[in-house]
C-alpha positions in Angstrom: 0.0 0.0 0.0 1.5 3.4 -1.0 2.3 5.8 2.2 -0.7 8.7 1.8 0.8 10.7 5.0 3.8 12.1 3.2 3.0 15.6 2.1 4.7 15.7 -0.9 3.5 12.3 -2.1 -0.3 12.5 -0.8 -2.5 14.7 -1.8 -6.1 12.6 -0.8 -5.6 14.2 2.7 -4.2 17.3 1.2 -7.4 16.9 -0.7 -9.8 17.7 2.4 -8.1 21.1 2.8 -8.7 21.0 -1.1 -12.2 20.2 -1.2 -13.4 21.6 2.2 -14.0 25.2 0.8 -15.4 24.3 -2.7 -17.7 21.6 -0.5 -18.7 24.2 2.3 -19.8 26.7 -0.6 -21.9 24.1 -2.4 -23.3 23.2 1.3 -24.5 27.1 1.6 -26.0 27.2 -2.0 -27.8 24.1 -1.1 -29.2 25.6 2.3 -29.9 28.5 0.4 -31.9 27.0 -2.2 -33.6 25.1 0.4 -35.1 27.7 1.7 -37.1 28.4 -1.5 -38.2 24.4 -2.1 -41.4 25.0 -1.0 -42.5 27.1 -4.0 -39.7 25.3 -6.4 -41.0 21.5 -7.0 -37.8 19.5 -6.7 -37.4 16.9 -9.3 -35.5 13.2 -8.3 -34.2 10.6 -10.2 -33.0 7.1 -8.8 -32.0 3.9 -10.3 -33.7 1.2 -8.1 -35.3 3.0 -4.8 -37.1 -0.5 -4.3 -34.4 -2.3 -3.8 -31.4 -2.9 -2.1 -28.1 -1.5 -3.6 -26.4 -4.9 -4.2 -27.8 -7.9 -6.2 -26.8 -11.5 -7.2 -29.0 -11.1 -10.3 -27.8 -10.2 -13.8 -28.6 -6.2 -14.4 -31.4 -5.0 -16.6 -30.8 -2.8 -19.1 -33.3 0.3 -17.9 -32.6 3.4 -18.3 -33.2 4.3 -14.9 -37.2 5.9 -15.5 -38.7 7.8 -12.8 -41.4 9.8 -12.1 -41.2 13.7 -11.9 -41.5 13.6 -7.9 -38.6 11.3 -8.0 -36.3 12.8 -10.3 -33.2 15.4 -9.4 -30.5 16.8 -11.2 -27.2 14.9 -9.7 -25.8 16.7 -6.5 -22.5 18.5 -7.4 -19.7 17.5 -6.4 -15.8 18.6 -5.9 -13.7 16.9 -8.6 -11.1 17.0 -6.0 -7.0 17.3 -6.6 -6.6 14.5 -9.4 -8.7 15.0 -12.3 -6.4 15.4 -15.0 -8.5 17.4 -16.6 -6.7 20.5 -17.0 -7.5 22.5 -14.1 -4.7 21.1 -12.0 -2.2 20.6 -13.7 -2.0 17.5 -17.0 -4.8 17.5 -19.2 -5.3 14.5 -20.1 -8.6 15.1 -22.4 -6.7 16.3 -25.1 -4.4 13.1 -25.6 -4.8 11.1 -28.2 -6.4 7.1 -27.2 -9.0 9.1 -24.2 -11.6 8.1 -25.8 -12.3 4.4 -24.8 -14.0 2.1 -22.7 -11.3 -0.1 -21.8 -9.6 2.4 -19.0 -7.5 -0.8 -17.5 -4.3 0.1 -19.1 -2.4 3.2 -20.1 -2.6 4.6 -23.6 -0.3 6.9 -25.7 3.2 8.4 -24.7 2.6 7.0 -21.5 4.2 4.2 -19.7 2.0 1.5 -21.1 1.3 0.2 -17.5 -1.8 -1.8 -16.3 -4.0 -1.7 -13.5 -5.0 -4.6 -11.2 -7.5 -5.7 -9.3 -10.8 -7.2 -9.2 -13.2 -6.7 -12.5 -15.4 -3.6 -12.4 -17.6 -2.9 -15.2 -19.8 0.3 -14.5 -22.3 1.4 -16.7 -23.8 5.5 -16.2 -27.2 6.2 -17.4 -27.1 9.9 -18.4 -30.8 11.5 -18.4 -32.7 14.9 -18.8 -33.9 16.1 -14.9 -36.4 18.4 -16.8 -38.2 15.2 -18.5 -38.4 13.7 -14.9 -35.4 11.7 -16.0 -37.7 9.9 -18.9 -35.3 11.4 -21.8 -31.8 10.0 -22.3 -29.3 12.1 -23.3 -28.1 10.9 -26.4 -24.8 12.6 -27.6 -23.6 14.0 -24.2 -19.9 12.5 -23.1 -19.0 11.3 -19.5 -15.3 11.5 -18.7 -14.5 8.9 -15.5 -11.6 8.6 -13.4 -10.7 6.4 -10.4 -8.0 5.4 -7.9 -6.3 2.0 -8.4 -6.4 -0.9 -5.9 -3.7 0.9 -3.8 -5.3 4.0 -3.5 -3.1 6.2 -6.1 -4.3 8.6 -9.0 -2.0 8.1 -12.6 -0.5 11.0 -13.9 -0.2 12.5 -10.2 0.7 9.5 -7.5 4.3 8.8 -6.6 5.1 5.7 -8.6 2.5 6.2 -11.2 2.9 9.6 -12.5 3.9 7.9 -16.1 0.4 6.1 -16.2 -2.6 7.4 -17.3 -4.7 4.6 -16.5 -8.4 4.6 -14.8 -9.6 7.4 -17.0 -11.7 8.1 -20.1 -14.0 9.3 -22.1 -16.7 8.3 -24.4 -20.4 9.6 -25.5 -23.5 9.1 -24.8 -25.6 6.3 -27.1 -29.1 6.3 -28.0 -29.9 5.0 -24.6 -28.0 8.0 -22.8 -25.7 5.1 -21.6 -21.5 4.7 -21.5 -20.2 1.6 -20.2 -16.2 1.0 -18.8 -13.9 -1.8 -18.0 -12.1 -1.2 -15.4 -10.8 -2.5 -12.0 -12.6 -1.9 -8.4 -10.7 1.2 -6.4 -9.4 0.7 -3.4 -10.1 2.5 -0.4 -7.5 5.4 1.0 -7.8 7.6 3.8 -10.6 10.0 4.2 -12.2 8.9 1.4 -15.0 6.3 1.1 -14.5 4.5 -2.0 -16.1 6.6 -5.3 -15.7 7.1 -9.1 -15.2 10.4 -10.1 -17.1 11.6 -13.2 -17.8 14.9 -15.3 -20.4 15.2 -17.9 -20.0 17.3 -20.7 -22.6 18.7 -23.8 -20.5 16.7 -26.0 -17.7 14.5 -26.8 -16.4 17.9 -28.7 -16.5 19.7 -25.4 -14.7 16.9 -23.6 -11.9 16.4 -25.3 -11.7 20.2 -25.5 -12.1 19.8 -22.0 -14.6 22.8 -21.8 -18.6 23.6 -21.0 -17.9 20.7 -18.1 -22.0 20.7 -17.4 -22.0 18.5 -13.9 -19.3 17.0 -11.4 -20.1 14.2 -9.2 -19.4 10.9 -7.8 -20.7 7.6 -7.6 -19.9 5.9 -4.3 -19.9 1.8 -3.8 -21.8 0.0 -1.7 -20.4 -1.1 1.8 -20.8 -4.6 1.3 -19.3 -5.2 -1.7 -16.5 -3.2 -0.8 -15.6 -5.5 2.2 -16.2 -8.8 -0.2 -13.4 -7.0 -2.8 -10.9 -5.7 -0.2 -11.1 -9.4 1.9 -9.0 -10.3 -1.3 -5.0 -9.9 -2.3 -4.0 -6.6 -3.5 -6.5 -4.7 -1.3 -5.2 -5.4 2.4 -4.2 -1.6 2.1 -8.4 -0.8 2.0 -9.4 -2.8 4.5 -8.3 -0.3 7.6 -8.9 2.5 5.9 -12.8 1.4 4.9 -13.2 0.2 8.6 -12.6 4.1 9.7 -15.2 5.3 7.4 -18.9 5.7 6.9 -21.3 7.0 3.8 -22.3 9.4 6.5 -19.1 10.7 7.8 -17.4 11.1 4.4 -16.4 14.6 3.3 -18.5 14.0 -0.1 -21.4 11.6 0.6 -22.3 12.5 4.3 -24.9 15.5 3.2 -26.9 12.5 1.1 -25.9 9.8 -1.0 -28.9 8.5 -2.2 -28.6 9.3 -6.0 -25.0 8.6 -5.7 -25.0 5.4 -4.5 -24.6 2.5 -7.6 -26.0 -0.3 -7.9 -24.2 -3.6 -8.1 -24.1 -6.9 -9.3 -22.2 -9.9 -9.6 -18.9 -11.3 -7.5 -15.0 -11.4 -6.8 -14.6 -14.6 -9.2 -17.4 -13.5 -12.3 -15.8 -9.3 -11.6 -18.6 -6.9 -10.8 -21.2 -4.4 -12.9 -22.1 -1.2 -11.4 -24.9 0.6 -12.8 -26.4 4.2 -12.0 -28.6 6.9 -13.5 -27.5 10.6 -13.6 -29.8 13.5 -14.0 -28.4 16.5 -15.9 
């Protein structure tokens, strides 16, 4: 497991200095806007409130419908110290091979190396909050990003800085739908395991990297996380997970309900993870 406490090195704790003020100023526009919800009807949009967030079943291929009452543009999120996509530091949106939806191994100039760890497929759902999340939105372009199993970020982790693995890019299809192959995250400290994700008008405006349209996260459900981490490569996640909550973490403790995937499958077959977002 990479050391995180060395300044120089670790940023993720660096990153609750980082995200603290951008997260405390979204906190007051949300109370703010609160205050007017009564006269504002607040649309809300899950995947599966029905049902538990983990499943041994094969998952469907819905778009994620809802009605109106039920439908809510994604909360926003920080896009914290690693994003690679320009605005600290490497852009890695303008490189040529970020469009993909294999994001195991490294592409271009880079180092060429490849991530382990348990299978992760995860497939996001993007859909029009004004519809009541009953429109996909076909066209649009998710860009993804993700620790690996030992907790560090390519292009900015000691050790990795060469890599630009656990990222891409692709657009939306008909279905408003982009699916990856990647690897499950591991868990580092302060940080309850999450996919980070930006959605953009376009793939034009993504690999422009401009008009970013929404930032979020999807987080992973407890249980699967401690099936993953019980296996090699992950010891590192197992302390760190036991320390943390979905309530207490910096990102997920003001709600995590829309954030929250759903997911299928196990540590032998690799897991699918599936969630809708409302632009």
């Amino acid at each position: 497991m990479r050391r995180h406490d060395d300044e120089e090195v670790h940023e993720h704790d660096r990153g609750l200095a980082y995200d603290l003020p951008v997260l405390a100023r979204r906190r007051m526009i949300r109370l703010m806007a609160g205050a007017g919800a009564a006269l504002v009807p607040l649309a809300g949009c899950t995947t599966d409130s029905s049902s538990s967030p983990t499943a041994a079943s094969t998952p469907s291929s819905s778009t994620g419908d809802a009605s109106p009452a039920e439908c809510a543009t994604i909360p926003d999120e920080t896009a914290g110290p690693y994003p690679g996509d320009g605005s600290n530091g490497v852009n890695v949106l303008k490189e040529s091979g970020v469009v993909r939806g294999d994001i195991t191994r490294s592409f271009g100039d880079s180092a060429g190396g490849t991530a382990e760890g348990v299978p992760l497929t995860f497939t996001l759902t993007v859909v029009d909050a004004e519809s009541g999340c009953g429109t996909p939105r076909k066209g649009a372009a998710v860009y993804v990003w993700h620790c690996d199993r030992e907790g560090g970020y390519s292009l900015y982790t000691e050790g990795v800085t060469d890599e630009n693995y656990l990222r891409g890019v692709q657009e939306t299809d008909e279905r408003g739908q982009v699916t990856f192959t990647s690897v499950f995250p591991g868990c580092y400290p302060g940080r309850w395991p999450h996919i980070h994700f930006e959605v953009y008008g376009s793939l034009r405006d993504a690999t422009g990297a401009t008009a970013i349209t929404n930032t979020s996260q999807l987080a992973l459900p407890k249980d699967v996380c401690e099936t993953v981490y019980a296996t090699q490569g992950y010891e590192g996640s197992v302390d760190n997970l036991g320390r943390l909550s979905l309530d207490t973490d910096m990102v997920f403790r003001d709600g995590h309900d829309q954030q929250l995937a759903t997911v299928r499958g196990s540590v032998r077959e690799g897991y699918s993870a599936t969630l809708t977002i409302a632009v």
